[in-house]
C-alpha positions in Angstrom: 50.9 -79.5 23.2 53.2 -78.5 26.0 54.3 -76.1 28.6 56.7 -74.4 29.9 57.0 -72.1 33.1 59.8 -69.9 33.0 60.5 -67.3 35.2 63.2 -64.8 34.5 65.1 -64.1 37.6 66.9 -60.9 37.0 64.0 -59.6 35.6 61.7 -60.2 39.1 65.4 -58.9 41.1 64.7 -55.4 38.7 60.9 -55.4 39.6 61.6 -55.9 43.2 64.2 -53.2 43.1 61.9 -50.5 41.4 59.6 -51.3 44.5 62.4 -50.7 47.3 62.7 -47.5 45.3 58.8 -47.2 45.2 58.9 -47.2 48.8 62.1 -44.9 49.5 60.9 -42.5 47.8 57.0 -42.6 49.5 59.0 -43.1 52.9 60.9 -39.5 52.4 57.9 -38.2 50.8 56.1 -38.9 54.1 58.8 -37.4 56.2 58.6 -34.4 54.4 54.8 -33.9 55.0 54.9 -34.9 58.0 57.8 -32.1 58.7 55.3 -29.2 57.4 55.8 -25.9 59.5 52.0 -25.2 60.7 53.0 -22.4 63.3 52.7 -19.7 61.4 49.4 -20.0 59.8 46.1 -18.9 62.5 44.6 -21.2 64.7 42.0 -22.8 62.3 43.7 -22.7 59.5 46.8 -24.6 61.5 44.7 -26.7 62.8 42.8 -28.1 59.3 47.0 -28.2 58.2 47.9 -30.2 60.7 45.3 -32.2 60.5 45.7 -32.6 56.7 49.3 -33.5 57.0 48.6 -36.2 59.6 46.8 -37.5 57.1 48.8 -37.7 53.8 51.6 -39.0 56.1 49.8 -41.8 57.2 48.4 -42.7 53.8 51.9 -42.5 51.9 53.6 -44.5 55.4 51.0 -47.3 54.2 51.8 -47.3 50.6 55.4 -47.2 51.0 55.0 -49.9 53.1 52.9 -52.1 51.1 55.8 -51.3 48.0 58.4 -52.9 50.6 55.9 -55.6 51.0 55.8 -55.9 47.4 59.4 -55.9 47.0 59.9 -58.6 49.8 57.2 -61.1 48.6 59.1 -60.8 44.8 62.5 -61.8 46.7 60.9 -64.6 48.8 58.9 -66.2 45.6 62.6 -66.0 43.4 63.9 -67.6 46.6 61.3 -70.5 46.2 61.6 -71.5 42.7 65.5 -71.7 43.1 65.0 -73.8 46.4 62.5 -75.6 43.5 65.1 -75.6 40.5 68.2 -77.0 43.2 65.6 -79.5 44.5 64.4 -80.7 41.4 68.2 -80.6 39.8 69.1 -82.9 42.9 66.3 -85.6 42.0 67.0 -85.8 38.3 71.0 -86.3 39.5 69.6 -88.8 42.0 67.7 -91.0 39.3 70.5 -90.6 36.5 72.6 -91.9 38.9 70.9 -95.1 38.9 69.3 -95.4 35.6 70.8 -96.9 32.8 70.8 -96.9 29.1 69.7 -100.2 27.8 70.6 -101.5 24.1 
């Protein structure tokens, strides 16, 4: 029995992609909570706003960040197995070069 490891390169570049857009979209999300008018509401109730804001704009700054995190460890592992392939591609070349048929 045999194996084979494949990985499909545009396929990870698509995944990587949907997670840059995974974080954009938690980034602005963020921004936009973090942008919520509390002055007009009464002193309590602004305060408990505020308060909740701070913190949904905190938790979706971390998760947008660990989607760009996501994103960047996908591009640096496709980077990797093509240093791999070139690497390996060079050896084979290396040992053809010197390896002959015999008959």
């Amino acid at each position: 029995m045999s194996w084979e490891l494949a990985v499909e390169y545009r396929q990870v570049a698509l995944v990587a992609r949907e997670w840059d857009e995974q974080h954009l979209d938690l980034r602005s999300a963020s921004d936009v909570v973090a942008g919520i008018g509390v002055g007009a509401f009464s002193g309590p109730v602004r305060g408990a706003l505020a308060a909740f804001a701070g913190h949904w704009t905190r938790h979706l700054t971390a998760v947008a960040l660990g989607a760009e995190r996501r994103a960047d460890g996908l591009r640096t592992a496709v980077e990797g197995y093509l240093a791999a392939d070139e690497q390996s591609a060079l050896e084979l070349a290396a040992v053809l070069g010197v390896v002959g048929e015999l008959r």
